[in-house]
N, C-alpha and C positions, 0 to 999 in steps of 0.2 A: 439547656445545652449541656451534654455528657463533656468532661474532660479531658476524651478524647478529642473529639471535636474541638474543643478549644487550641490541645496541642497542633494538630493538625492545621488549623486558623494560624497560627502564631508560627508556623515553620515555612509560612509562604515566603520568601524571599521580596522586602520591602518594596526594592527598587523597578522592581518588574510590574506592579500590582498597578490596574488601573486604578480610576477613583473610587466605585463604591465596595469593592474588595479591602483596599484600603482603609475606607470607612469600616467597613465589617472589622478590620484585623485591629482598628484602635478601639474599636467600643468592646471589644473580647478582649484586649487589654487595659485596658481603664475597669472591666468587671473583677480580670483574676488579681490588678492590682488592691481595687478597694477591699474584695473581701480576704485577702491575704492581710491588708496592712489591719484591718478589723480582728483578724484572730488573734496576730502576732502582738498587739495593743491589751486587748482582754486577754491574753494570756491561754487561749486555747490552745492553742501551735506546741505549746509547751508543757503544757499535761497531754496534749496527745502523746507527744513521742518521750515523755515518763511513762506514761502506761504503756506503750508499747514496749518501752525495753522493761518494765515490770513484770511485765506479763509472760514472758517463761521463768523466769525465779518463782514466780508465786503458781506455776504452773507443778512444777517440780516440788515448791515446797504442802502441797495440798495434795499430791497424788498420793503420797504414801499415808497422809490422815484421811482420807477418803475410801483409799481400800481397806482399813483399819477398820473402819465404825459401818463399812456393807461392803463384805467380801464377797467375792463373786460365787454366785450360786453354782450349786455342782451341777455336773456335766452328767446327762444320761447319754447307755449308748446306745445305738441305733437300731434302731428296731427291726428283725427279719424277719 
């Protein structure tokens, strides 16, 4: 099941939902609970969103050593 889906599942309004909708909307919750509480536990949750905010600092900091050591090759002009 994509994530969307899940959101979707989970924005049903509880009190309205017969029984197996219900069913559906707690077993798609008890799923995004366990593997949420599993990353936040190992520690993934939290190197993910280090490397994401790393990730234009070192974006920035490597562009200009990059064009440095393979500048970009010249430009021919267009042939008539």
């Amino acid at each position: 099941m994509r994530l969307d889906q899940a959101h979707h599942i989970l924005a049903w309004p509880t009190a309205e939902l017969d029984p197996p909708r219900l069913a559906v909307q707690g077993q798609v919750r008890h799923v995004i609970m366990t593997i949420g509480t599993k990353a936040a536990l190992d520690g993934t949750l939290g190197r993910e969103a280090a490397r994401e905010r790393d990730r234009e600092r070192l974006v920035k900091e490597l562009a200009p050593r990059f064009s440095e050591l393979w500048p970009a090759p010249p430009t021919r002009p267009p042939s008539t």
